[in-house]
VEXNU-49763 format. One record per residue: residue number from 1; residue in one letter; x, y, z of N, C-alpha, C, O in turn. Coordinates in nm, 2 decimals. Example, Ala and Ser with C-alpha at 12.3 -4.5 7.8 and 13.67 -1.06 7.14 Angstrom:
2
{figu 1 bapa A n.x 1.32 n.y -0.57 n.z 0.78 ca.x 1.23 ca.y -0.45 ca.z 0.78 c.x 1.32 c.y -0.33 c.z 0.78 o.x 1.42 o.y -0.33 o.z 0.85}
{figu 2 bapa S n.x 1.28 n.y -0.22 n.z 0.71 ca.x 1.37 ca.y -0.11 ca.z 0.71 c.x 1.29 c.y 0.00 c.z 0.79 o.x 1.34 o.y 0.11 o.z 0.80}
% end
This chain:
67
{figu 1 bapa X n.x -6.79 n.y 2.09 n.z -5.44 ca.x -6.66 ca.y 2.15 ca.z -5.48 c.x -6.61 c.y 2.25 c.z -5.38 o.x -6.70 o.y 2.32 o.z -5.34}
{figu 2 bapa X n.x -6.48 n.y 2.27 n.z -5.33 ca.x -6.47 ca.y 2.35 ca.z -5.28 c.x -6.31 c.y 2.45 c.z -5.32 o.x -6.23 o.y 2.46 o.z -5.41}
{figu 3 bapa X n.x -6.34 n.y 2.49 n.z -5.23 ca.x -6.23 ca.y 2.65 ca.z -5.28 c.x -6.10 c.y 2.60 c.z -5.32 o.x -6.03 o.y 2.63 o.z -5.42}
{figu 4 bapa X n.x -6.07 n.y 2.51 n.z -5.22 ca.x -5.93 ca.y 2.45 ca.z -5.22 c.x -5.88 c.y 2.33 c.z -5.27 o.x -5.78 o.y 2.26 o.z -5.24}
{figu 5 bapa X n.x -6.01 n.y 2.30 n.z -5.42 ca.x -5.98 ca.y 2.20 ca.z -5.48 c.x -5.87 c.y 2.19 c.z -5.57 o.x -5.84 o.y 2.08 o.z -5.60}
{figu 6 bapa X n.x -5.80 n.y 2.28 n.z -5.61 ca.x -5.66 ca.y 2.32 ca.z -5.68 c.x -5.61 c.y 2.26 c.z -5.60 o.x -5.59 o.y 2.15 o.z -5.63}
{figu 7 bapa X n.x -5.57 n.y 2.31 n.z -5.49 ca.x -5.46 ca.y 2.32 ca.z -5.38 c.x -5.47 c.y 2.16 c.z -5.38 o.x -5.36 o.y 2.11 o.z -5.41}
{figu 8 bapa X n.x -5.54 n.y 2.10 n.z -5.36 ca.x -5.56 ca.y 1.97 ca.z -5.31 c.x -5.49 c.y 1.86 c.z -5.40 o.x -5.39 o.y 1.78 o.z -5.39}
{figu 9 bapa X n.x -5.59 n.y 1.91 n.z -5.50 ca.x -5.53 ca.y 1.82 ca.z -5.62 c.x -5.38 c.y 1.85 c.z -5.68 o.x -5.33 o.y 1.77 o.z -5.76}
{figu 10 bapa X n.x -5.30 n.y 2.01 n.z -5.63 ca.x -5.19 ca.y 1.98 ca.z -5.63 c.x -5.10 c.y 1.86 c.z -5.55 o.x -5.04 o.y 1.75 o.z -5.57}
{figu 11 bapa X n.x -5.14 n.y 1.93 n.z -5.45 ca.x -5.06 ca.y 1.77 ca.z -5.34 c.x -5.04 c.y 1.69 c.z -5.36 o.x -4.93 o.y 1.64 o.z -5.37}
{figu 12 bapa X n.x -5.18 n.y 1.64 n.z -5.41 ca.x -5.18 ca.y 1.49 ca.z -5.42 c.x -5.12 c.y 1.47 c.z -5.55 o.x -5.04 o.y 1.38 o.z -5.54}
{figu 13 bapa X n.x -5.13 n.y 1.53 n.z -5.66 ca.x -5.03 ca.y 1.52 ca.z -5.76 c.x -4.84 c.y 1.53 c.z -5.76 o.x -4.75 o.y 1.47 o.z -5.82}
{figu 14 bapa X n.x -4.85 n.y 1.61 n.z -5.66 ca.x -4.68 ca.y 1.63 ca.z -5.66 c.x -4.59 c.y 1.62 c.z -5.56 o.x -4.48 o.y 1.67 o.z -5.57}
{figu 15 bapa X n.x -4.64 n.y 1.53 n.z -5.43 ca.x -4.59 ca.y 1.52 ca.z -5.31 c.x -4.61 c.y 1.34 c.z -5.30 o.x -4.71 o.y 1.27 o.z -5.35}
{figu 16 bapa X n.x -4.50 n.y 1.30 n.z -5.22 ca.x -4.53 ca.y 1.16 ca.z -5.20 c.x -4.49 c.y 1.16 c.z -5.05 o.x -4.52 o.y 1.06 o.z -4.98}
{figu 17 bapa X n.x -4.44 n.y 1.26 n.z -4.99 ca.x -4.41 ca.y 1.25 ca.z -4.83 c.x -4.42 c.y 1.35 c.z -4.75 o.x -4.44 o.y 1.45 o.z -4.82}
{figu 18 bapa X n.x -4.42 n.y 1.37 n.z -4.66 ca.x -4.45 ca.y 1.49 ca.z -4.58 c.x -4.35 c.y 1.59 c.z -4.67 o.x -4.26 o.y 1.57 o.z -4.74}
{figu 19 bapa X n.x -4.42 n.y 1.73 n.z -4.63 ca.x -4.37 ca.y 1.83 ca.z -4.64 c.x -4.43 c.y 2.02 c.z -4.64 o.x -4.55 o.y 2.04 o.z -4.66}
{figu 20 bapa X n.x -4.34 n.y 2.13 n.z -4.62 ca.x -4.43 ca.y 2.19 ca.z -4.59 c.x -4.44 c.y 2.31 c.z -4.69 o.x -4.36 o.y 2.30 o.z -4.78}
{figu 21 bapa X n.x -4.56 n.y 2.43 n.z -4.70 ca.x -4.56 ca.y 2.52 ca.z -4.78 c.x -4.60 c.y 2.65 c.z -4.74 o.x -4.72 o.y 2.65 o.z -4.70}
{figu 22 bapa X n.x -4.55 n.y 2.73 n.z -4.74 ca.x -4.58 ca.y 2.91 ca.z -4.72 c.x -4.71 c.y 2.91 c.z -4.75 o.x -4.77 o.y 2.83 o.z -4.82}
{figu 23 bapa X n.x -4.75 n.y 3.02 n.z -4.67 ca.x -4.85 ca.y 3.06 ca.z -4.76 c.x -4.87 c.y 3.13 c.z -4.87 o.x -4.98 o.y 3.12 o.z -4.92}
{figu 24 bapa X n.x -4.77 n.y 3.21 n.z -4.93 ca.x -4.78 ca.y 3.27 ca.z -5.04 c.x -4.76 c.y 3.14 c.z -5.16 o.x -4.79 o.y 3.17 o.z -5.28}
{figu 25 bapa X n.x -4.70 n.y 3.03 n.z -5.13 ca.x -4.68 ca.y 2.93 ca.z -5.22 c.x -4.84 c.y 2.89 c.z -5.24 o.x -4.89 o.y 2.87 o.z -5.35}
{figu 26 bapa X n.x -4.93 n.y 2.89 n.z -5.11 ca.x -5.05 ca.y 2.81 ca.z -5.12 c.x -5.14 c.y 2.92 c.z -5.18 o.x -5.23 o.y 2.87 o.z -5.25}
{figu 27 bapa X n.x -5.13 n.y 3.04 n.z -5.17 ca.x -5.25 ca.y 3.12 ca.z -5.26 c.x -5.19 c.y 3.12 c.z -5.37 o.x -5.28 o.y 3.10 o.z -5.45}
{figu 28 bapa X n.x -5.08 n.y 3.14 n.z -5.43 ca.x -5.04 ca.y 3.11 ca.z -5.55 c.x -5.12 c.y 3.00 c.z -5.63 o.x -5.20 o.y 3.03 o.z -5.73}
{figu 29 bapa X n.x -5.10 n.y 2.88 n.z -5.59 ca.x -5.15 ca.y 2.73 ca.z -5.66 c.x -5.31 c.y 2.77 c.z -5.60 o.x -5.40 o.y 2.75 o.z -5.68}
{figu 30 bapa X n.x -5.32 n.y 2.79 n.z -5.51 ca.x -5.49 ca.y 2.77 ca.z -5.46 c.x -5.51 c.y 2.88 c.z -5.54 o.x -5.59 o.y 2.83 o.z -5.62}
{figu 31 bapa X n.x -5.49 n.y 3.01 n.z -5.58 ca.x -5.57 ca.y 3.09 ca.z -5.68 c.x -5.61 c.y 3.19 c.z -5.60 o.x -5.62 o.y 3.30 o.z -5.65}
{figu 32 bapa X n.x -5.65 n.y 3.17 n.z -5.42 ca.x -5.74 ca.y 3.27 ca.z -5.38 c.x -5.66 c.y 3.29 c.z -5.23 o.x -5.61 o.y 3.20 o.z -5.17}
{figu 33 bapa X n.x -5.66 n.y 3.41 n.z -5.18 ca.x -5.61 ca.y 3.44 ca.z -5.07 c.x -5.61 c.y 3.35 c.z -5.00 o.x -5.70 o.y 3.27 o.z -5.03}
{figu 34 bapa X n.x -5.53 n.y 3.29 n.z -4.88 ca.x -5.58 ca.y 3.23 ca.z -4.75 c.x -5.65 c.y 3.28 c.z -4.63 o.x -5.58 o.y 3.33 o.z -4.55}
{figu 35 bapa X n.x -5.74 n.y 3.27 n.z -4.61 ca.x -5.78 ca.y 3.27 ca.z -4.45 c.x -5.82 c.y 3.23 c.z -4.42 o.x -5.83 o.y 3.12 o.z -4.47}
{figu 36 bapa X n.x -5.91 n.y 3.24 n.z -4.28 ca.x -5.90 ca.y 3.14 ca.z -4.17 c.x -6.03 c.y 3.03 c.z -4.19 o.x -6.05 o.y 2.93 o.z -4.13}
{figu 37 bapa X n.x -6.13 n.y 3.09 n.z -4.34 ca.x -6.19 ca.y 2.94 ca.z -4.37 c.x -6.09 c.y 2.79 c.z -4.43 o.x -6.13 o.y 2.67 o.z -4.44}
{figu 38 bapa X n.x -5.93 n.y 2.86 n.z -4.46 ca.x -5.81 ca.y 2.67 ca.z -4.41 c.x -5.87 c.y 2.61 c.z -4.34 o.x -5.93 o.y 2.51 o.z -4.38}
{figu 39 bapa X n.x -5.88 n.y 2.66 n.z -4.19 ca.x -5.89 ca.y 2.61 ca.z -4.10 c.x -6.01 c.y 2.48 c.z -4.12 o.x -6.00 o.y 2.36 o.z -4.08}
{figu 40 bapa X n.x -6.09 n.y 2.54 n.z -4.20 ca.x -6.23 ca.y 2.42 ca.z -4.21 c.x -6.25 c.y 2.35 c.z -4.29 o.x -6.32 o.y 2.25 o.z -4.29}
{figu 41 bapa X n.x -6.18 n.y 2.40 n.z -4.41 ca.x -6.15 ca.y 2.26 ca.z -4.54 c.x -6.05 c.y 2.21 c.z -4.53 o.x -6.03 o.y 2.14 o.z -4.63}
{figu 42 bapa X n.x -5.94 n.y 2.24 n.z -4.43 ca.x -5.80 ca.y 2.14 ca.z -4.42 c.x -5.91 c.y 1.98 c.z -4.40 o.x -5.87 o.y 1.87 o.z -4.45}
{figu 43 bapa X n.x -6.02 n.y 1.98 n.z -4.34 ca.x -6.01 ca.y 1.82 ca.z -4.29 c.x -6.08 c.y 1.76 c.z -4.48 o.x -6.14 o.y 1.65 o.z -4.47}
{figu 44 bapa X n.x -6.07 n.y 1.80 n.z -4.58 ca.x -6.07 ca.y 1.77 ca.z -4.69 c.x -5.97 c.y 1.72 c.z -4.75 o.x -5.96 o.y 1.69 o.z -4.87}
{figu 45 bapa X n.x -5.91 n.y 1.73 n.z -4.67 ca.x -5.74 ca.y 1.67 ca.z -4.74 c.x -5.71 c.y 1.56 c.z -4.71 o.x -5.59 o.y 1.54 o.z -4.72}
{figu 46 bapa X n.x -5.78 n.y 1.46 n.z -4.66 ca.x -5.77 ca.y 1.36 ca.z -4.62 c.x -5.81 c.y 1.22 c.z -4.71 o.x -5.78 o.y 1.10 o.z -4.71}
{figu 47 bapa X n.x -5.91 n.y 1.34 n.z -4.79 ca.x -5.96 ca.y 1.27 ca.z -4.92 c.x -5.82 c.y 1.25 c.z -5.03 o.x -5.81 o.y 1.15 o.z -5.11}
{figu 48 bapa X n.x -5.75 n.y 1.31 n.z -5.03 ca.x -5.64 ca.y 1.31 ca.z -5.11 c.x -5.53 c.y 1.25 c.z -5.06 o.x -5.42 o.y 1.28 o.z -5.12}
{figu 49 bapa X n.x -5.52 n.y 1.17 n.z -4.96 ca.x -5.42 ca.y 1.13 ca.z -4.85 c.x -5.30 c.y 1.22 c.z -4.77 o.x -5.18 o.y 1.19 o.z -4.74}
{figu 50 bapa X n.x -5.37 n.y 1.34 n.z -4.75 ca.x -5.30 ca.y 1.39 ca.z -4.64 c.x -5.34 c.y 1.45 c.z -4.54 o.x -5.46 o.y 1.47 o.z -4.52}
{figu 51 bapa X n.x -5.24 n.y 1.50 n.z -4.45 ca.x -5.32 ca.y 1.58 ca.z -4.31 c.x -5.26 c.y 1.71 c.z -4.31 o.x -5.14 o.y 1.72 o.z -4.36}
{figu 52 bapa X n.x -5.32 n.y 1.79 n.z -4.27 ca.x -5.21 ca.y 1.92 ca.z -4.19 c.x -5.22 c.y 1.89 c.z -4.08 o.x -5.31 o.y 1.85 o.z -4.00}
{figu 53 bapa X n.x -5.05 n.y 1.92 n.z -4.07 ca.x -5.00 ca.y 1.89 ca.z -3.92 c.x -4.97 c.y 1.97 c.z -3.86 o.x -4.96 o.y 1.94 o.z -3.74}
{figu 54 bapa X n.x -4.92 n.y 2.10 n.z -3.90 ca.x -4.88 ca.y 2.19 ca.z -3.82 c.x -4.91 c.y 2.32 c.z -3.93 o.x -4.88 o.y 2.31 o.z -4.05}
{figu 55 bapa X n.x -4.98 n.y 2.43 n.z -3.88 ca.x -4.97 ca.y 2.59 ca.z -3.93 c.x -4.91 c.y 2.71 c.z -3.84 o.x -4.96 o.y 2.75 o.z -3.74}
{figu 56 bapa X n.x -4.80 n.y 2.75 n.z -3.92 ca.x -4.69 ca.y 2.83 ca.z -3.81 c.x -4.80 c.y 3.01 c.z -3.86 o.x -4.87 o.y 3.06 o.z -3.95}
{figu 57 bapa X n.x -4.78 n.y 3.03 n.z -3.81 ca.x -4.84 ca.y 3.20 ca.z -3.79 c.x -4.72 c.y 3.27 c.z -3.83 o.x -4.72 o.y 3.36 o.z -3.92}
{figu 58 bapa X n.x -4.60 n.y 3.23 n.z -3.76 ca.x -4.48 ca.y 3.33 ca.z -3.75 c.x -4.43 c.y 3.28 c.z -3.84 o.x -4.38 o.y 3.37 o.z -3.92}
{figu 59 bapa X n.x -4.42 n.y 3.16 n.z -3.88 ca.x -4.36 ca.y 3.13 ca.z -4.00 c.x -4.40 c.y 3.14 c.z -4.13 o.x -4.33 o.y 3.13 o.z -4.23}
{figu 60 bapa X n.x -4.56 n.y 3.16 n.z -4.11 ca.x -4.61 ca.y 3.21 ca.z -4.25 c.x -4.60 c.y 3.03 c.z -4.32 o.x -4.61 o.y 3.02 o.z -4.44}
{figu 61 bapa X n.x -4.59 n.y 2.93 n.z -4.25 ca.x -4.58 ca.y 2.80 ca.z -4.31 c.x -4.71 c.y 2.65 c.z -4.30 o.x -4.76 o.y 2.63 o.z -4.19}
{figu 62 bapa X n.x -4.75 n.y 2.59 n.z -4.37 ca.x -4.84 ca.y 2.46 ca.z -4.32 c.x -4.73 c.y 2.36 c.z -4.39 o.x -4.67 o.y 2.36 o.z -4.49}
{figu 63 bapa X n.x -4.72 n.y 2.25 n.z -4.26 ca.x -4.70 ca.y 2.11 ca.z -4.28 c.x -4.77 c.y 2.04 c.z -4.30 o.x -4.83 o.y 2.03 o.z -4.19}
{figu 64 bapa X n.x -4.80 n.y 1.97 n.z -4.39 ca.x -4.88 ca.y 1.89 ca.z -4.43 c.x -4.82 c.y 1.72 c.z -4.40 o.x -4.70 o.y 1.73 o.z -4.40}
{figu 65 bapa X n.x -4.86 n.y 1.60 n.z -4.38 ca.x -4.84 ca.y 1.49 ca.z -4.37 c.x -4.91 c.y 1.35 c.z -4.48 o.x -5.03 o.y 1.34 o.z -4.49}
{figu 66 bapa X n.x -4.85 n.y 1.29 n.z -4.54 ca.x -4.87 ca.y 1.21 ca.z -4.58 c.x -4.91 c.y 1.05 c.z -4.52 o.x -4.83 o.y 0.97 o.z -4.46}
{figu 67 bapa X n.x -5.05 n.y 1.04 n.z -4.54 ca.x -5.13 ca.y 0.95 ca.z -4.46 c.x -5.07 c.y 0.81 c.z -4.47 o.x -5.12 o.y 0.71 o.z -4.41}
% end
């Protein structure tokens, strides 16, 4: 199980195509701060058919992609 099993199982529940999300959207739904352990369970999202494609710093944003 991991931290970002919320988060995940959002996605995949409520997205059918690309698109992107803040971070204060993603600790919201994820439950727990973000930091830079994203970086190592983004590739868990693949299980749910998607990718991160892009994480802006300045924008405070992740795009995610639908596989």
């Amino acid at each position: 199980m991991s931290k970002y099993d919320s988060l995940w199982q959002y996605i995949r529940q409520n997205y059918q195509q690309d698109f992107t999300l803040t971070f204060d959207e993603i600790e919201k739904i994820a439950g727990i701060p973000l930091d830079h352990s994203f970086l190592r369970f983004k590739k868990e999202l693949v299980n749910y058919g998607f990718t991160v494609e892009k994480i802006s710093l300045k924008k405070r944003t992740v795009k995610f992609n639908r596989l």
